[in-house]
TORPA-4810 file (N, C-alpha, C, O; in nm, 3 decimals):
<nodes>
NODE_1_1.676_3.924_-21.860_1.606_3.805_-21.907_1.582_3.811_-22.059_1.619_3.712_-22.122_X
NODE_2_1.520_3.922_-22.133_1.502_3.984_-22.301_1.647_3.900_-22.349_1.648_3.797_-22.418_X
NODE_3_1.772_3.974_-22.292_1.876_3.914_-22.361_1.915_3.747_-22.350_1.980_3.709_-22.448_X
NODE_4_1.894_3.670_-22.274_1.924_3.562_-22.224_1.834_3.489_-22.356_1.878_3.432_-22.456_X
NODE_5_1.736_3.506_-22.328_1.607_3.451_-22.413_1.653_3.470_-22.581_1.657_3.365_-22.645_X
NODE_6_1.683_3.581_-22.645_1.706_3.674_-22.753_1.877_3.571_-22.768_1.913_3.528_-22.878_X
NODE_7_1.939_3.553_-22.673_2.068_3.485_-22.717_2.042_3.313_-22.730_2.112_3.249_-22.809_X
NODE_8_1.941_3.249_-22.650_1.950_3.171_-22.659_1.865_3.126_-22.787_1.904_3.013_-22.819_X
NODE_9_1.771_3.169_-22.865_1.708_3.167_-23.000_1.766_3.177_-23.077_1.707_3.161_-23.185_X
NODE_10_1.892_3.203_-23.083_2.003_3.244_-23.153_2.119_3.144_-23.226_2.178_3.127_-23.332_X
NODE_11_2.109_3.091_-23.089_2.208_2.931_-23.078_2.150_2.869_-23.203_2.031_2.848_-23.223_X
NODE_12_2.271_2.838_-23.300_2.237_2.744_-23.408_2.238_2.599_-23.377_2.345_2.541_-23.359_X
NODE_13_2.138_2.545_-23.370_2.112_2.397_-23.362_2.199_2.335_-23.461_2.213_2.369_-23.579_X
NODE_14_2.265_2.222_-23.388_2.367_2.174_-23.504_2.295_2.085_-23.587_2.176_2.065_-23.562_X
NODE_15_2.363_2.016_-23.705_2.276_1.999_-23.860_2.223_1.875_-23.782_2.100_1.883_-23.786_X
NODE_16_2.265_1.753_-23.703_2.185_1.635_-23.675_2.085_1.657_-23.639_1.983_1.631_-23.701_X
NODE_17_2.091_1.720_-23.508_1.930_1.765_-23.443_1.844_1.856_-23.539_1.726_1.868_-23.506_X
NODE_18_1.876_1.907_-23.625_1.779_2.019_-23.750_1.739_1.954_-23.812_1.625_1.977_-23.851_X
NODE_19_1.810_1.833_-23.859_1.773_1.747_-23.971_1.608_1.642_-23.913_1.532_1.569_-23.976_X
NODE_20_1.612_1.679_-23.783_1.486_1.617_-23.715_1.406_1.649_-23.715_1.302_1.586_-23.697_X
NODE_21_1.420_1.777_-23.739_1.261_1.871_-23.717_1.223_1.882_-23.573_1.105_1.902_-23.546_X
NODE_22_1.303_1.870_-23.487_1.246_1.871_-23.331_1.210_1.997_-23.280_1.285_2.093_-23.296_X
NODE_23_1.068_2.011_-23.200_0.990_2.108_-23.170_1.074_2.172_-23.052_1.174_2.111_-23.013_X
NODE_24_1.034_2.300_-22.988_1.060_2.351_-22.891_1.001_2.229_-22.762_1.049_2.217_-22.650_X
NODE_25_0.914_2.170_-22.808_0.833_2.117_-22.672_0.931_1.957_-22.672_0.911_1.861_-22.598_X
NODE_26_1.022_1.968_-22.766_1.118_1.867_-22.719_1.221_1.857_-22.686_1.285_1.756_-22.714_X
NODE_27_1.283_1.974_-22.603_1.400_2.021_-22.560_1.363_2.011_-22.430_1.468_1.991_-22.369_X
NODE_28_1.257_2.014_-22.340_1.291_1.948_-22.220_1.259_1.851_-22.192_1.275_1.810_-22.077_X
NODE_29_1.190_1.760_-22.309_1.205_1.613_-22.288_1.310_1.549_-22.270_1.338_1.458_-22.192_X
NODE_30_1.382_1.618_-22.370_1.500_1.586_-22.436_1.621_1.603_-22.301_1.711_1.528_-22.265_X
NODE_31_1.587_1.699_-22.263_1.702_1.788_-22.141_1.663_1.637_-22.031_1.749_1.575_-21.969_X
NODE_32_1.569_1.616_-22.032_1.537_1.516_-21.861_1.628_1.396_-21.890_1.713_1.342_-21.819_X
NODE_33_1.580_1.365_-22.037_1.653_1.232_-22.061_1.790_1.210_-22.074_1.840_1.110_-22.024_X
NODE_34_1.871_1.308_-22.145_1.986_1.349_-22.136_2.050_1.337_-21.998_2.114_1.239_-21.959_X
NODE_35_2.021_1.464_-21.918_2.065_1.476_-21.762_2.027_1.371_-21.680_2.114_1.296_-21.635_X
NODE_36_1.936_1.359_-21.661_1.867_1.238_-21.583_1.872_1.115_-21.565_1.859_1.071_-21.450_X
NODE_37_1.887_1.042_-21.657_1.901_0.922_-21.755_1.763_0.913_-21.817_1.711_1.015_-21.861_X
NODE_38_1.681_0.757_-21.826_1.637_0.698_-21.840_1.490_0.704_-21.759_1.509_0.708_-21.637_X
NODE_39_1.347_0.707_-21.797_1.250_0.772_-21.745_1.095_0.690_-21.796_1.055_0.672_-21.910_X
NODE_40_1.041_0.659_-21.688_0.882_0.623_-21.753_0.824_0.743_-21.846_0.875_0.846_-21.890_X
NODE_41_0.719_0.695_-21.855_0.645_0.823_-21.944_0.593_0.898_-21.811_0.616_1.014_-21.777_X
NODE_42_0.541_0.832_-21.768_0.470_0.902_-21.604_0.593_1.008_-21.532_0.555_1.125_-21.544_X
NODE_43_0.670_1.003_-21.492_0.787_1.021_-21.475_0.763_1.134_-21.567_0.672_1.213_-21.543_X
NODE_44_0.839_1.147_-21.671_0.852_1.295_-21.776_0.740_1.373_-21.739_0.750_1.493_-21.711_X
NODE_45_0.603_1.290_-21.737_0.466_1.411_-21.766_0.466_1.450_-21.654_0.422_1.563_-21.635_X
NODE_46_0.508_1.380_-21.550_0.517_1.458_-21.385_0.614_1.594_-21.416_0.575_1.703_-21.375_X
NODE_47_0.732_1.584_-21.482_0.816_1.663_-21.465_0.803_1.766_-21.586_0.832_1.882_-21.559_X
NODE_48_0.766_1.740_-21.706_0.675_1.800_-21.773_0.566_1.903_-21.737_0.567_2.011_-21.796_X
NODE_49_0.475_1.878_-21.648_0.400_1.899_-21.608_0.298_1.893_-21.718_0.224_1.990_-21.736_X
NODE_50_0.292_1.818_-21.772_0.180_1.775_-21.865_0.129_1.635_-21.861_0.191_1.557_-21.789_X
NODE_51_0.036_1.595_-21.921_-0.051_1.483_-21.940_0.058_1.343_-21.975_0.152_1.357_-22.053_X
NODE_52_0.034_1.230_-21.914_0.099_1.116_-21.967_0.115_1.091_-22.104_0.222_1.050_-22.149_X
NODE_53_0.011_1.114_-22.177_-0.117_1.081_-22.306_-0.006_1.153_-22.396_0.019_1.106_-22.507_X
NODE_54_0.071_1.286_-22.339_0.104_1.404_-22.449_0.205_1.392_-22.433_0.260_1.453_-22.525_X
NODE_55_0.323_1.320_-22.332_0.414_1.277_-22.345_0.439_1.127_-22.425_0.524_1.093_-22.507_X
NODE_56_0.343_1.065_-22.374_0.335_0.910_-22.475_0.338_0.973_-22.612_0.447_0.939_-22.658_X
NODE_57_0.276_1.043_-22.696_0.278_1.092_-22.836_0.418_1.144_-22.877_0.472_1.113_-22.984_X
NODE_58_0.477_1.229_-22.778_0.647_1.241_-22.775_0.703_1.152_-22.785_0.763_1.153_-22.892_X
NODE_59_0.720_1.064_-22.728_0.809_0.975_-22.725_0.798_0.884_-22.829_0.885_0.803_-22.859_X
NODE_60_0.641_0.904_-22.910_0.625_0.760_-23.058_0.665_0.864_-23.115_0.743_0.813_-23.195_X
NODE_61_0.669_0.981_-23.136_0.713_1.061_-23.263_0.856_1.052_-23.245_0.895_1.029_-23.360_X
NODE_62_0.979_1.058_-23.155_1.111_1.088_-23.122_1.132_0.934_-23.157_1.223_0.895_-23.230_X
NODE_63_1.032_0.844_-23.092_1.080_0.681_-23.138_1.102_0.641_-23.300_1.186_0.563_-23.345_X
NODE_64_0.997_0.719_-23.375_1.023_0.698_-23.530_1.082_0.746_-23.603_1.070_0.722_-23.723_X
NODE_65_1.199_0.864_-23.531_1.279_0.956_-23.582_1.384_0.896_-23.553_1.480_0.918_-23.627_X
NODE_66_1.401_0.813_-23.449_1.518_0.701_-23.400_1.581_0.784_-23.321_1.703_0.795_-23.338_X
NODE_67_1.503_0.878_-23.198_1.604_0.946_-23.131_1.550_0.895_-22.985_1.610_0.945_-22.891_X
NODE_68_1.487_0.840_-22.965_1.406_0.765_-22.845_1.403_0.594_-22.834_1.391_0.557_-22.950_X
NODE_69_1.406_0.522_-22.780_1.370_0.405_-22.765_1.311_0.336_-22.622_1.362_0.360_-22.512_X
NODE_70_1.204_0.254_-22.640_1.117_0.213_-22.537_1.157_0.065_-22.504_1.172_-0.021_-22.591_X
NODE_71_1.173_0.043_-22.376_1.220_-0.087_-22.314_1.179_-0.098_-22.218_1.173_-0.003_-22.140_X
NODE_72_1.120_-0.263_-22.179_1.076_-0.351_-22.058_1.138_-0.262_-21.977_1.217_-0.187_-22.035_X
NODE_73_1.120_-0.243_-21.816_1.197_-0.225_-21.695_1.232_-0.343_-21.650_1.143_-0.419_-21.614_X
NODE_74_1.345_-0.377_-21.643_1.419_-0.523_-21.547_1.328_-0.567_-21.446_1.295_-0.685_-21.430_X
NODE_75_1.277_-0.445_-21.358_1.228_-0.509_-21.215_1.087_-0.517_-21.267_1.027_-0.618_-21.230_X
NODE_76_1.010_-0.419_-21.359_0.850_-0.462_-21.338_0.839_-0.471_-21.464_0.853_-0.363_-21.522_X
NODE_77_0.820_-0.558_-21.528_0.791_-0.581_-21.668_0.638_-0.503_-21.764_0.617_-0.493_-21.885_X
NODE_78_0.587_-0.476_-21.686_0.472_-0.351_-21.715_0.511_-0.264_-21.733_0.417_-0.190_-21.763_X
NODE_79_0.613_-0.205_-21.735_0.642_-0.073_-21.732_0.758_-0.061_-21.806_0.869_-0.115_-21.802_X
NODE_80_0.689_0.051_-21.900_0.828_0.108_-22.033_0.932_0.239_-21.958_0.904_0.338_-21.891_X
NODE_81_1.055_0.184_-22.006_1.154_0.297_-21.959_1.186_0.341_-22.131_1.198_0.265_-22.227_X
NODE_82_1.195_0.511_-22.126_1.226_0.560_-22.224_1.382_0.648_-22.190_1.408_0.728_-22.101_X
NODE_83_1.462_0.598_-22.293_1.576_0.691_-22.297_1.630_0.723_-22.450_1.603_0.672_-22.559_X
NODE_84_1.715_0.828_-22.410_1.796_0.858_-22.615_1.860_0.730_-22.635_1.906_0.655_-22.548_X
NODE_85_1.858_0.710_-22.799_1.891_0.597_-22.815_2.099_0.603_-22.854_2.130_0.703_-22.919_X
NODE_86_2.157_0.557_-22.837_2.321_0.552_-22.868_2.353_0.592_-23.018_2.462_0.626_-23.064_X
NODE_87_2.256_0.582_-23.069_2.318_0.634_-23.237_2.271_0.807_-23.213_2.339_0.900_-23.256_X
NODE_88_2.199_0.817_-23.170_2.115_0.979_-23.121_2.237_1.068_-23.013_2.291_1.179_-23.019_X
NODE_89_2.244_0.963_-22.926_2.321_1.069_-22.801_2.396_1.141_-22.836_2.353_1.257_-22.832_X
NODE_90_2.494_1.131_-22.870_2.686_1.240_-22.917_2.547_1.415_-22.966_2.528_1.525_-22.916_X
NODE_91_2.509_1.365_-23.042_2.436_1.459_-23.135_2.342_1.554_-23.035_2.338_1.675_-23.056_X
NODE_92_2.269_1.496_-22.928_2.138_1.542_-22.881_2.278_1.593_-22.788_2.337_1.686_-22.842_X
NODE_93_2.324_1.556_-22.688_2.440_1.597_-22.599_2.498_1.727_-22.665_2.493_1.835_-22.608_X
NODE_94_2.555_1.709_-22.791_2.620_1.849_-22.828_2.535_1.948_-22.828_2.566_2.064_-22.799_X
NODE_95_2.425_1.911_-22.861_2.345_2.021_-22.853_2.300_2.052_-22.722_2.263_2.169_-22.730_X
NODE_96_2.282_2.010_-22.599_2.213_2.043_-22.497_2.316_2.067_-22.415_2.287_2.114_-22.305_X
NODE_97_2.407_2.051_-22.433_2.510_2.001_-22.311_2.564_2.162_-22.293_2.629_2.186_-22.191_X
NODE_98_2.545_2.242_-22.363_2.619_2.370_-22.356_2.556_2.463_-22.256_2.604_2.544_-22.177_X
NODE_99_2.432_2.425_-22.285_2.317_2.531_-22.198_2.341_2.458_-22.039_2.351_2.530_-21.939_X
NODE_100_2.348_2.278_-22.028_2.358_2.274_-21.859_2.539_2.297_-21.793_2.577_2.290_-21.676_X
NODE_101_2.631_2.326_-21.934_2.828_2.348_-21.843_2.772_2.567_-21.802_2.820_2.652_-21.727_X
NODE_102_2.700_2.568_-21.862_2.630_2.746_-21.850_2.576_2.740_-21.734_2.650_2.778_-21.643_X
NODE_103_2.457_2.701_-21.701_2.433_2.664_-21.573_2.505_2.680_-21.464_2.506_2.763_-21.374_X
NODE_104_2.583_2.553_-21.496_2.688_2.498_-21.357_2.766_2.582_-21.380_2.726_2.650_-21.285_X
NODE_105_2.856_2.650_-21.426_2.977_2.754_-21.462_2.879_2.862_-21.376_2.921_2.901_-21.267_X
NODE_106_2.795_2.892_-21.409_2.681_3.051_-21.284_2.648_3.015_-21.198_2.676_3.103_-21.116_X
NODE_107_2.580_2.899_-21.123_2.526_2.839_-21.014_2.692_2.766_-20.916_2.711_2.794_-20.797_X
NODE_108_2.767_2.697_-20.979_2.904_2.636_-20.847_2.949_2.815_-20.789_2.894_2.842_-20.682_X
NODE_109_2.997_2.877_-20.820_3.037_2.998_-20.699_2.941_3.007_-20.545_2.971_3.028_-20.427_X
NODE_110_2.791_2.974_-20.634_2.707_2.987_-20.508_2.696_2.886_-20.387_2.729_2.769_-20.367_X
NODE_111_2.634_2.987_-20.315_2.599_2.902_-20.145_2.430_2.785_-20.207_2.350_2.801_-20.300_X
NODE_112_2.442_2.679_-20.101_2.351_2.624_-20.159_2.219_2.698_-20.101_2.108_2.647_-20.117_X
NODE_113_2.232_2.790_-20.049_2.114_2.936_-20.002_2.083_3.015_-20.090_1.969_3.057_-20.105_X
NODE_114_2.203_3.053_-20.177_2.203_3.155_-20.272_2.138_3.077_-20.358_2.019_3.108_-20.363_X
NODE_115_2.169_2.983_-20.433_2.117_2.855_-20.575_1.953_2.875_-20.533_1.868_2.941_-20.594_X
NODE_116_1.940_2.798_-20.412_1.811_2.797_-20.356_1.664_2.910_-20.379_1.544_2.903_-20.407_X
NODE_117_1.788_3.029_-20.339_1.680_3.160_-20.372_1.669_3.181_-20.542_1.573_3.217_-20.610_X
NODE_118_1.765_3.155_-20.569_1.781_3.222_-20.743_1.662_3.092_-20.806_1.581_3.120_-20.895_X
NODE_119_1.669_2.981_-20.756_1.539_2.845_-20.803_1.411_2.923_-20.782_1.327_2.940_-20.871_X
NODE_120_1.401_2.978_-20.637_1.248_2.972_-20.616_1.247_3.124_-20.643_1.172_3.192_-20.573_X
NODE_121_1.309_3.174_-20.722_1.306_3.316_-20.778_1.269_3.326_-20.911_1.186_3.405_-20.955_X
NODE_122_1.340_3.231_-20.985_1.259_3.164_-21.153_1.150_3.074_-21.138_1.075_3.043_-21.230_X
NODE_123_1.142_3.032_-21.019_1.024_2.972_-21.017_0.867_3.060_-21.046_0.769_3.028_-21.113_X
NODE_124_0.892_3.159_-20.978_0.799_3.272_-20.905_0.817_3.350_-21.040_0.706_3.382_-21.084_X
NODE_125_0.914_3.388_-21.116_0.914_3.446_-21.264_0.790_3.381_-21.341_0.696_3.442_-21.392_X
NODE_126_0.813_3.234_-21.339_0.750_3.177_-21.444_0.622_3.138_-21.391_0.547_3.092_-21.477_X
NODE_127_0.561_3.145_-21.231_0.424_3.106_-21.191_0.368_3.285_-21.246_0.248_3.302_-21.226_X
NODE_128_0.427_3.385_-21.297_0.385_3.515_-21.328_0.356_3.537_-21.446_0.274_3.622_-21.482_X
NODE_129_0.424_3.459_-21.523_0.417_3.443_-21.650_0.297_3.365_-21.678_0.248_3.385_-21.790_X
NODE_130_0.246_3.293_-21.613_0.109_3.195_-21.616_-0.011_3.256_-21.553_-0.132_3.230_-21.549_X
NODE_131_0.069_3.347_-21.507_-0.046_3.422_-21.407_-0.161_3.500_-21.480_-0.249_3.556_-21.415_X
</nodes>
């Protein structure tokens, strides 16, 4: 795990995303929206596991950097969907996209038993780490 961690700090962020100043605490915002698509704020802070309030502040800071944008939902007009915006993506993608073909390149050999245990095995890493 030392090395995984120690290699991945390592990874040079390419010049678009540097030129942003983007925090550590916006790489798995960043990762949901990317992989995922398109997401309420409620939605992220669920998956976040943080406050709505502290994701809403993410998303106006990433919105004025022009790497976020907020839009009506088609079906309920109350409700903002946040995704990367098209001048942002190529850029945020090159950068993230390496760490989830890593992933999938270690996790497809496996049984969906094996994946399963190795999830609730980092899971149990990181409820220790909080512990």
């Amino acid at each position: 795990m030392p090395r995984i961690v120690g290699r991945a700090k390592r990874l040079k962020v390419p010049d678009e995303p540097a030129s942003l100043a983007l925090a550590p605490r916006h790489l798995s915002l960043l990762s949901y929206l990317l992989f995922d698509g398109p997401a309420t704020v409620n939605d992220l802070a669920e998956r976040l596991e943080v406050a709505p309030t502290t994701v809403s502040l993410m998303v106006a800071e990433l919105s004025r950097k022009g790497v976020l944008e907020r839009r009506e939902d088609e079906r309920d007009r109350r409700r903002r969907i946040v995704s990367i915006t098209d001048a942002r993506r190529p850029a945020i993608d090159a950068w993230l996209a390496r760490g989830a073909r890593a992933w999938r390149v270690a996790l497809e050999p496996l049984t969906p038993e094996q994946r399963r245990v190795f999830v609730e095995t980092f899971r149990a890493y990181e409820d220790a780490l909080d512990a």
